[in-house]
N, C-alpha and C positions, 0 to 999 in steps of 0.2 A: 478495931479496924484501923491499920495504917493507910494515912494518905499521901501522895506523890505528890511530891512538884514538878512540873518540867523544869522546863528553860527559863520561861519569861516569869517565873514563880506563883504561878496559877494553881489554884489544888485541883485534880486529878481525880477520881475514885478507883479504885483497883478496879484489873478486868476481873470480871465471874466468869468462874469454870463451867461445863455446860449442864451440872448439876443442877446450880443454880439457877441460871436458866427454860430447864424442864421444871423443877419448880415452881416458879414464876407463871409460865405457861398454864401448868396444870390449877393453880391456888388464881387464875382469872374466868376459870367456871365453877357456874353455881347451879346445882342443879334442884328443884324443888317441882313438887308436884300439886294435885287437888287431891280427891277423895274419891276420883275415880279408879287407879290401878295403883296403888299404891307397892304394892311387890313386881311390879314392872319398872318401877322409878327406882327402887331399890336394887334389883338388879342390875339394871345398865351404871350406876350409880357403883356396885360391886366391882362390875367387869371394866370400870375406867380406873377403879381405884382410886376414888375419891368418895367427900361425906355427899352423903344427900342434904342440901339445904334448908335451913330452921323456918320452914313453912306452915300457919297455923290454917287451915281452914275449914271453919264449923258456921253454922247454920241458927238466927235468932228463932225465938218461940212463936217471931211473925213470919218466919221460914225467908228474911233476909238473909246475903249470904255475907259474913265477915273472912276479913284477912288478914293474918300479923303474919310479917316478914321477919324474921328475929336478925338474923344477919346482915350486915350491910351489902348492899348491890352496884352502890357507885364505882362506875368505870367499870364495870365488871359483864361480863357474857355471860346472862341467862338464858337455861334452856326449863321449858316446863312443859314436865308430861305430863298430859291431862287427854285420855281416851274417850271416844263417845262410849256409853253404858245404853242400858232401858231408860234410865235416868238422864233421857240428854238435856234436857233444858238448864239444871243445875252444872253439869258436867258445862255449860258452855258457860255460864256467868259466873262459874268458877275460875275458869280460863280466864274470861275479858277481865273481872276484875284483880286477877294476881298481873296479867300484863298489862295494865294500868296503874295498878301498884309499883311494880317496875321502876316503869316509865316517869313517873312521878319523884322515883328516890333515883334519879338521874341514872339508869343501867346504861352500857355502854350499846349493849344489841340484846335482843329478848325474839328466842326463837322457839315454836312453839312447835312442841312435840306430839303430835296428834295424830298416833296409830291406826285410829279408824276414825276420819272425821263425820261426823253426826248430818242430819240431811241430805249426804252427798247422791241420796236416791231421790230427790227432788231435786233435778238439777235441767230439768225442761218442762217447757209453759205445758202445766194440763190444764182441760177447761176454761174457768174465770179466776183461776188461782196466779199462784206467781210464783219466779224461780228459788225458792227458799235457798239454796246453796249460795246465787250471787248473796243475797242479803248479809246471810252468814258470814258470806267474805268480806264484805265491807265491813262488816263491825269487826272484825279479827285486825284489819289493818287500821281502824281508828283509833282501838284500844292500846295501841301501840306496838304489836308485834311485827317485829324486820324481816321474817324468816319463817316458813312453814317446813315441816318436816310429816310427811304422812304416808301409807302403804294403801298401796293397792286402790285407788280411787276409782269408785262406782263407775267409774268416765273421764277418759283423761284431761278431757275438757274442761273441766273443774279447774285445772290449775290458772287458765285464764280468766275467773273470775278474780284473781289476787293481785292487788296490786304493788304484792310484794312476791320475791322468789320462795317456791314451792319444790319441793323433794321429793315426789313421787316413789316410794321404794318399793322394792318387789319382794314378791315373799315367794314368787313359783320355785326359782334353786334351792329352799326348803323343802316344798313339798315333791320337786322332782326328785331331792333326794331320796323322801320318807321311801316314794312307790319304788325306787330302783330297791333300798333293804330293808324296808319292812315286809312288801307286799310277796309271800311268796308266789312263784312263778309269772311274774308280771308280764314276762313277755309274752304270754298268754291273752293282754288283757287289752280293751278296747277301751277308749277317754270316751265319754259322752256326755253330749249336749243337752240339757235338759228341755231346749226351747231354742228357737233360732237364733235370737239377743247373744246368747252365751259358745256359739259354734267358733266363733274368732278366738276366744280364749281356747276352750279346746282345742281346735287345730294345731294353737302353739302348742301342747303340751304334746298332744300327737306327734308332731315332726321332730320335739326335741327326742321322744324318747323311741322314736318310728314305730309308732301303734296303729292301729286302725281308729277312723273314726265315727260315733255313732250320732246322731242327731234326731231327739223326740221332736217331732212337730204335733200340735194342735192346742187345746186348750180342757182344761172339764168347767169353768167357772169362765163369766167373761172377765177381763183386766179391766183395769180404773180407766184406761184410756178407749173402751169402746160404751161404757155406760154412755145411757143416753142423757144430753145435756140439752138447754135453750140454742147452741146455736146448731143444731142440727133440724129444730124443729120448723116445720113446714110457715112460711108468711100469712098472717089472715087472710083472708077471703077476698076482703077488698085490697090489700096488696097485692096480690097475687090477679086479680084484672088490670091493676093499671101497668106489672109488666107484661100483661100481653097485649093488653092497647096500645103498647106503643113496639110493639113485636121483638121483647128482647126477655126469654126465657132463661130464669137460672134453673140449671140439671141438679135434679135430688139427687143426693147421693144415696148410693148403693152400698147395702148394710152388707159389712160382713160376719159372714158365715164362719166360726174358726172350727174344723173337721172334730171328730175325734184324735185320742192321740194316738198316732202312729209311730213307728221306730225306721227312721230312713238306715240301713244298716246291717251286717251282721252280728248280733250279739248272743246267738247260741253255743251254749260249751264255753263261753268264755267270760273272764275278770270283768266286768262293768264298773269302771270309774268316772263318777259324774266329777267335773270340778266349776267350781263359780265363786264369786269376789264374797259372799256373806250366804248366810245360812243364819235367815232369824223366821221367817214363817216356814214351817218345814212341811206344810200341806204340800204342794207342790213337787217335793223331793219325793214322800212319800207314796206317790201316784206315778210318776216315772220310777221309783225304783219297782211299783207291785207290777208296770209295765215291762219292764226288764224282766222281772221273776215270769212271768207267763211266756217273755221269748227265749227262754230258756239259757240263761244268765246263770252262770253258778257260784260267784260270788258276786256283790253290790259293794263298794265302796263310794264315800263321798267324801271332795276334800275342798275345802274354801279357808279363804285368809282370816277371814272373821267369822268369831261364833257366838252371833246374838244370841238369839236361841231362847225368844220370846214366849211368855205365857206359857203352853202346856208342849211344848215343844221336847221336851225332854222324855214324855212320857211317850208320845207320838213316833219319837224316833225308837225308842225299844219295843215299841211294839210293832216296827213296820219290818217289811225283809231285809234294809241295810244293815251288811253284819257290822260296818265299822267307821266311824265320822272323822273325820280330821282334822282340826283348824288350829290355827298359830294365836299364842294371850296375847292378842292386839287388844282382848276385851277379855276382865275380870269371867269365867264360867265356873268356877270348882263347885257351887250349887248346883250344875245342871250337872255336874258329873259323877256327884254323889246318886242323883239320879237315874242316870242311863251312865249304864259299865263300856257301854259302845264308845263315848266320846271319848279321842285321846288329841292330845294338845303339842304343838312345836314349839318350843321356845325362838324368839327372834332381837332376845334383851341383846346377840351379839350383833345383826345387824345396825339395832339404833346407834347403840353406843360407839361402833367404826364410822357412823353415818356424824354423830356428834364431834367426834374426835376431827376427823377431815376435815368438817366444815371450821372448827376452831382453827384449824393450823391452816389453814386455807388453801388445802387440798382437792385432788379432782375427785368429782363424786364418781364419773362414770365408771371407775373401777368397781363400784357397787354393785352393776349392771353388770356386768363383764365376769367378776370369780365371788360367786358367796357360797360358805359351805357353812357347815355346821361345827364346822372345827375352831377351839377356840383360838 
């Protein structure tokens, strides 16, 4: 390499070409994962064109968990995919401890890539319990990560437990794509609610695609949130005199009754498409879709962004009347797929990887929001 002198006889570096430069840029991300989606890190890792990072992470014979970083991180922009599984407990001390590892060998930002984040269905006071989500998020932000990147959050209010920036990404312009060319005669068909929590989701999907829409109400099981607990239970006896000696009556409350399930709607002769953020106890789906099938439904479809797809859930769904399931590898399934011929999968390695890209160059996300297609 030749160097310059000016004037005052100072040395100079040549300018770099803007080769160099993209270079440079690209060789300040390091990309490494855990052991939870490992062909999801590898992909996005493909579709940026870059190595996936020399990341060891294995488990002692006291199910401690270890971590060798083989490459250096100093100065450098880590991102680490690490998805919740069935396995979320380890899938998260996998997480805190490679971004504390990080942290420790001086990284310059460590953003953490987390497709489906783990608890995010505990994320409101039930009973005498507590909000596990906040918790989660504290230790996320003390372990050292700058940077959340995740899809489809149980609740968008989540993002306010972090006290760091959080990325919310969407995965519905995949699945609005799938129903416009996979689903034949779609315009045929009705988005439906499984339950009233989920009617706001559908609606979007309805107006984007102008469908009609259906909504099941009622329940066959009670919810975790109407079991009965200690503070719904009636005062002793002698409590319950001294508030009326002093004439200040508290009102019992009034138990509710949740109906059978009914279908607010038309969905006879026509496409029934449920859609919701996860799909891991599939009792629920199963009993709205044999709902559907008796109102005379002629096909069932279901599509959600995650597909847990817990315990016997695989066998349950081939045996119910949904002809066909949908969900994007935010979460490792090919076991449950060997299983049931129904489930079919969206790739979404191109949204993280534009989502990682932007954020590196310090680009605006909201175009994420705005045009995402399936095109590479």
């Amino acid at each position: 390499m030749l160097l310059q002198r000016n004037k005052l006889g100072s040395v100079r570096p040549p300018k770099r070409c803007r080769s160099d430069m993209d270079n440079t840029s690209t060789s300040d991300i390091v990309i490494i994962n855990g052991n939870s989606h490992p062909d999801l890190a590898n992909m996005v890792a493909e579709r940026m064109g870059i190595k996936n990072g020399g990341c060891s992470v294995f488990h002692k014979s006291n199910r401690e968990t270890i971590v060798e970083i083989s490459d250096s991180v100093r100065g450098k922009d880590i991102y680490i995919i690490q998805t919740g599984t069935k396995d979320a407990n380890n899938n998260i001390m996998e997480l805190l401890i490679m971004a504390y590892a990080c942290k420790t060998s001086s990284a310059r930002s460590i953003v953490g890539v987390i497709p489906y984040l783990p608890y995010s269905k505990q994320c409101k006071m039930r009973k005498r319990g507590c909000i596990v989500s906040k918790l989660l998020a504290k230790m996320m932000c003390t372990s050292g990560l700058t940077h959340i990147i995740t899809m489809d959050l149980h609740q968008k209010e989540i993002q306010g437990f972090f006290d760091i920036p959080v990325d919310n990404l969407r995965a519905s312009p995949f699945l609005l794509q799938y129903i416009q060319e996979s689903i034949p005669d779609y315009r045929n068909s009705v988005i439906v609610a499984r339950n009233p929590g989920v009617a706001k989701k559908a609606n979007s999907y309805a107006e984007r695609l102008r469908l009609g829409l259906a909504v099941i109400h009622g329940e066959q099981k009670e919810t975790d949130a109407d079991e009965v607990d200690g503070r719904y239970s009636p005062p002793p006896t002698s409590a319950r005199q001294r508030t009326t000696s002093v004439s200040v009556g508290v009102p019992e409350h009034i138990v509710k009754v949740k109906p059978p399930l009914t279908i607010v709607g038309d969905v006879s002769g026509r496409i029934a498409i449920m859609v919701d953020d996860l799909i891991d106890d599939v009792q629920a789906f199963v009993a709205a879709a044999e709902m559907l099938k008796e109102n005379g439904a002629c096909k069932i479809y279901v599509l959600a962004t995650h597909g847990l797809l817990s315990s016997d859930a695989p066998r349950q769904l081939d045996e119910s009347p949904i002809d066909e399931i949908v969900v994007t590898n935010t979460i490792p399934h090919e076991i449950q797929k060997l299983q049931c011929h129904k489930i079919k999968t969206i790739d979404i390695s191109i949204l993280i990887a534009e989502a990682i890209r932007r954020i590196h160059n310090k680009e605006s996300m909201s175009y994420l929001f705005r045009n995402v297609t399936l095109e590479d």
